[in-house]
C-alpha positions in Angstrom: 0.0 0.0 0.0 2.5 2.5 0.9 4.7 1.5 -2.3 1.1 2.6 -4.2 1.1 5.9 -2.5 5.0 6.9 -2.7 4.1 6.4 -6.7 0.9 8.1 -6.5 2.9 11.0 -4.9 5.9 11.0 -7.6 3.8 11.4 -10.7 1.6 14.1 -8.4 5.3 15.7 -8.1 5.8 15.1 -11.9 2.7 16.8 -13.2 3.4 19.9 -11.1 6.4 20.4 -11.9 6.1 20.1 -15.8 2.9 22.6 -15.5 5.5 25.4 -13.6 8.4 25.0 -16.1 5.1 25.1 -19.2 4.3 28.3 -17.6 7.0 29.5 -16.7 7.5 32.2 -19.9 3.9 33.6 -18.8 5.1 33.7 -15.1 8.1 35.4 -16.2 6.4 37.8 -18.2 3.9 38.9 -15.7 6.0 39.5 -13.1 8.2 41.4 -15.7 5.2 43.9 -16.4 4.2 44.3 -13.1 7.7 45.0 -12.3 7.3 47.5 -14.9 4.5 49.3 -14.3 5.2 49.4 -10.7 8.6 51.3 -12.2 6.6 54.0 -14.2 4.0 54.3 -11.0 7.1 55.7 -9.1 7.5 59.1 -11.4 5.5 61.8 -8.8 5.8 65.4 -9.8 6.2 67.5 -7.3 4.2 70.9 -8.2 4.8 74.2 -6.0 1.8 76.5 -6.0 1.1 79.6 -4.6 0.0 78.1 -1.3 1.0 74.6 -1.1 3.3 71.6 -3.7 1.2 69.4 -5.1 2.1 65.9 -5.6 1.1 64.3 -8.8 1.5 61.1 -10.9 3.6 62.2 -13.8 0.9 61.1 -16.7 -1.5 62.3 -14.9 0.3 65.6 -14.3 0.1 65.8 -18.3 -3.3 66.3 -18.4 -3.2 69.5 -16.5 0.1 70.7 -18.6 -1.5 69.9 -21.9 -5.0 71.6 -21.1 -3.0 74.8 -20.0 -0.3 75.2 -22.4 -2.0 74.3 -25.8 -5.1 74.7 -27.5 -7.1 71.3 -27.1 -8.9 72.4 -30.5 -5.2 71.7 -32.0 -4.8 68.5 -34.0 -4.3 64.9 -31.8 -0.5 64.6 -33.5 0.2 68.2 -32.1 -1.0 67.6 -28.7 0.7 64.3 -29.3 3.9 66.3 -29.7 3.0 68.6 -26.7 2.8 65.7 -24.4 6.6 64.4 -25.2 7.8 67.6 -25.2 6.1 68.7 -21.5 7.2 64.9 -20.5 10.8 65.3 -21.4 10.8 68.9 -19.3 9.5 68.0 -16.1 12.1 64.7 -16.7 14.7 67.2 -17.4 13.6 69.1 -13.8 13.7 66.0 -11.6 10.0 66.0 -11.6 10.3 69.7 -9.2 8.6 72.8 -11.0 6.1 75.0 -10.3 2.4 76.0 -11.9 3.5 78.8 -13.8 5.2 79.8 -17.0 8.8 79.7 -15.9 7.6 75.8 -15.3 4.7 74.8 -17.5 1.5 76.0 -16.6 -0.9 73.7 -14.2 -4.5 73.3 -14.6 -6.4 71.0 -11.5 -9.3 69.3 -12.6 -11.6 71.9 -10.9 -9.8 74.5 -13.5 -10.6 72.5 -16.3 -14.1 72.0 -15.5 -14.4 76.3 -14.6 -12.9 76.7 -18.5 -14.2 74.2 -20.6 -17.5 73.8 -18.4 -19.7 71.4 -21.1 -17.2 70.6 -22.9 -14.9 69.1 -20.1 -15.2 65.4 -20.3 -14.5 65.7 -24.4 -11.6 67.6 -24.4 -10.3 65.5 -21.1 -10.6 62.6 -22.9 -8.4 63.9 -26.1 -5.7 64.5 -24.0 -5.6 61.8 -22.5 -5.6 60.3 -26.0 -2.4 61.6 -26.6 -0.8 60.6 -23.3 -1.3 56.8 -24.0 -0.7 57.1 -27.2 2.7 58.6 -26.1 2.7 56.8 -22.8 6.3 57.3 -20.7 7.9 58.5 -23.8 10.3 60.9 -23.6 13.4 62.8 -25.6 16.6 62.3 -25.4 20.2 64.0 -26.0 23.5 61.4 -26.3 21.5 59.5 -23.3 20.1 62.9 -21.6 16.6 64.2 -21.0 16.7 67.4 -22.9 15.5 70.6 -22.0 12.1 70.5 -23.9 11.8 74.2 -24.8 8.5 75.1 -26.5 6.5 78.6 -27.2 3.7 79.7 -29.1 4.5 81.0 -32.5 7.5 82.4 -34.5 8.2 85.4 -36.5 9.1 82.3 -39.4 11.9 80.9 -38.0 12.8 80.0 -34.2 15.9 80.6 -32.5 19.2 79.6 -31.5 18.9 79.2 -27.3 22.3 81.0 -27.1 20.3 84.2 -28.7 17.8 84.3 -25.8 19.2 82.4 -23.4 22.8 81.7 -22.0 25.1 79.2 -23.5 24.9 76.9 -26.6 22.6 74.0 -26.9 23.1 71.7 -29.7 19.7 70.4 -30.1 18.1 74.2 -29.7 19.2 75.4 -33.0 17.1 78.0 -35.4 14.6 76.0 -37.8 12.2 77.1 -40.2 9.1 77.7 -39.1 7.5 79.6 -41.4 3.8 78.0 -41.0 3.2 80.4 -37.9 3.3 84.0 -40.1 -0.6 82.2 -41.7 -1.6 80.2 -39.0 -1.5 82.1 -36.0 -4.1 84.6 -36.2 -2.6 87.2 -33.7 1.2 86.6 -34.9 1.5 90.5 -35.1 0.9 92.3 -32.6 1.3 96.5 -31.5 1.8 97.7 -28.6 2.2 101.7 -28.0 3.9 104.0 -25.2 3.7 107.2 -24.5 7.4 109.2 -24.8 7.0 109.5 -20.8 5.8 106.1 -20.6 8.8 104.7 -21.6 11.2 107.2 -20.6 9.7 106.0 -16.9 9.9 102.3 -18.0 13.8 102.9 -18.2 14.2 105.1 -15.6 15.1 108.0 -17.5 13.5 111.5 -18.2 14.0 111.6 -22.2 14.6 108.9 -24.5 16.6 107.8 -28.0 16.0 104.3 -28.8 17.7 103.0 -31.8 18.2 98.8 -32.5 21.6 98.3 -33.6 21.8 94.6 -33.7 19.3 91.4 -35.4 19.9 87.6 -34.7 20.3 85.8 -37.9 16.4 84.8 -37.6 15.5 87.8 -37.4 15.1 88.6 -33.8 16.3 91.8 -31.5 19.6 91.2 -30.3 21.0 94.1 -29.4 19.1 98.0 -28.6 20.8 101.3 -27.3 18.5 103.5 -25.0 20.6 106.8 -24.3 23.9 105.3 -24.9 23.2 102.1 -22.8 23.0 98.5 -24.6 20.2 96.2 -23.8 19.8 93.0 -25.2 16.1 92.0 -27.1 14.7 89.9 -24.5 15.7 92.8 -21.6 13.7 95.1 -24.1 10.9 92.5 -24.7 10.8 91.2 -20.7 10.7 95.1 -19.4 8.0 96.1 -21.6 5.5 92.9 -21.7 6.4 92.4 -25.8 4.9 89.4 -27.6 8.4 88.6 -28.3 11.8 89.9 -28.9 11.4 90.0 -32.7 10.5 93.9 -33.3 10.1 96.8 -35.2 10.3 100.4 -33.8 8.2 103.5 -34.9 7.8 107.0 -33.6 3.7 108.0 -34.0 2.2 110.7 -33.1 1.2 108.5 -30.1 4.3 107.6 -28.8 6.4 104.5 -29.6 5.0 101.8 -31.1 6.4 98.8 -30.5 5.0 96.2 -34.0 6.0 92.5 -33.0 5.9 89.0 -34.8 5.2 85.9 -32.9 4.5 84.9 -29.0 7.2 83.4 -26.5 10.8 83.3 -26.4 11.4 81.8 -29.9 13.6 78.4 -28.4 12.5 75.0 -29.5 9.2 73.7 -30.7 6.9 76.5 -31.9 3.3 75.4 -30.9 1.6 76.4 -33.4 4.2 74.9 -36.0 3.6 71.8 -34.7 0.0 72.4 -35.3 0.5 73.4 -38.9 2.9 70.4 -39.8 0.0 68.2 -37.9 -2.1 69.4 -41.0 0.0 68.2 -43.2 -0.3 65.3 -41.7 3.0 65.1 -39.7 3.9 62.7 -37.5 4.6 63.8 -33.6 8.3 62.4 -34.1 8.4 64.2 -37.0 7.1 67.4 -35.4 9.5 66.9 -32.5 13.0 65.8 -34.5 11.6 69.1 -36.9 12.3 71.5 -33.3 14.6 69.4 -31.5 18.1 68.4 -33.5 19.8 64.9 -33.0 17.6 63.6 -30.3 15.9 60.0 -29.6 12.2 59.3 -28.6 12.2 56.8 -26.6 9.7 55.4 -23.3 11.4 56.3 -19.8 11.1 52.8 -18.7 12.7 50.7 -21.7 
């Protein structure tokens, strides 16, 4: 009897353990995408508001980014675009920015609901679209998150980041971008002061304004205000400009100030991206269009 049940027991043994080595590719695998998703559940974005920081999973953080930085009426491939671009930024932050424009700009849920009021659950659910359909992807520079730099529109072309900013980037270089002159509908813009307006504005009591210098795309680089050199962006930053591509005429108003384009000019113009969209662009294609040399590639590969 007890020869019977040491048998029985052995091809019990048997069975079992050819079912676990059968299964053992789907064990693997499981436990290799849970392991995985548990890996991309770790990315919290840590959000400083006026009052408190917000902590916020890092796809989820997207949603609020993409409803207040781009149009949702823009095409999917350009919010697409918008998504990698915002992704690869707070990535390139170590997940620490605040709610504001020297960030990205924040939107909660309850702001979403105040601004698109009927039309929240539809334009929630294209953004989110375009987060899954770019889920954890991000961009890269010789194995670096880059600094995704993005704006609104151009004056035609964007700019070199050592024109505006400080110190050469190689992947921030001036593109064309001459979609936005057409399809931005408020790329020029005026703005007008008063001769004592902007003598106050630069602390003077009379002024002589003359620009003296142009980037090579066709942006303010240098101004001289009463023998005293100020770069564009000082100029454009001082006197709330559109941007720091300008033109200067003396009216019988005052100074106007005739701008083209919206933003700093460095990176991915936004409403490029919407333009080449049209034309049926890819996102990558918008993205390696505005970003030079980089990879696309998801965060937990």
């Amino acid at each position: 009897m007890k020869t019977i049940y040491t048998k029985l027991l052995f091809v019990i043994c048997l069975i079992l353990i050819i079912g676990c080595l059968q299964y053992q590719g789907d064990i693997t695998y499981l436990l290799s995408n849970y392991q995985t998703k548990q890996k991309t559940k770790d990315y919290i974005v840590n959000v400083k508001t006026k009052t408190k920081t917000l902590k916020v999973p890092l796809e989820e953080y997207l949603i609020g980014v993409v409803a207040g930085e781009m149009p949702v009426s823009f095409e999917l491939e350009a919010l697409k675009a918008q998504v990698v671009a915002s992704r690869t930024f707070v990535l390139s932050r170590h997940l620490n920015v605040d709610n504001t424009t020297n960030s990205q700009v924040y939107l909660t849920d309850e702001q979403m609901k105040k601004n698109w009021k009927g039309s929240y659950s539809k334009n929630k659910a294209k953004i989110e679209k375009a987060i899954k359909e770019t889920s954890y992807e991000a961009m890269t520079y010789q194995g670096e998150y880059i600094s995704a730099m993005f704006f609104s529109s151009s004056n035609g072309k964007t700019v070199n980041c050592e024109d505006y900013f400080n110190g050469k980037v190689a992947y921030l270089k001036a593109v064309d971008s001459h979609w936005d002159l057409t399809i931005d509908p408020t790329n020029t813009r005026t703005k007008t002061f008063t001769k004592q307006a902007l003598s106050k504005a630069f602390g003077i009591s009379s002024i002589d304004i003359n620009i003296t210098a142009y980037t090579n795309s066709g942006y303010v680089k240098t101004v001289i205000i009463n023998g005293k050199k100020y770069t564009g962006r000082q100029i454009r930053e001082k006197l709330g400009l559109a941007s720091s591509c300008f033109q200067i005429q003396l009216t019988s108003k005052g100074y106007q100030f005739t701008t083209k384009g919206r933003g700093h000019g460095v990176g991915m113009s936004q409403y490029g991206a919407q333009a080449m969209a049209k034309e049926n662009k890819t996102y990558q294609e918008i993205l390696k269009h505005y970003y030079q040399n980089i990879e696309i590639k998801r965060i937990d590969s």
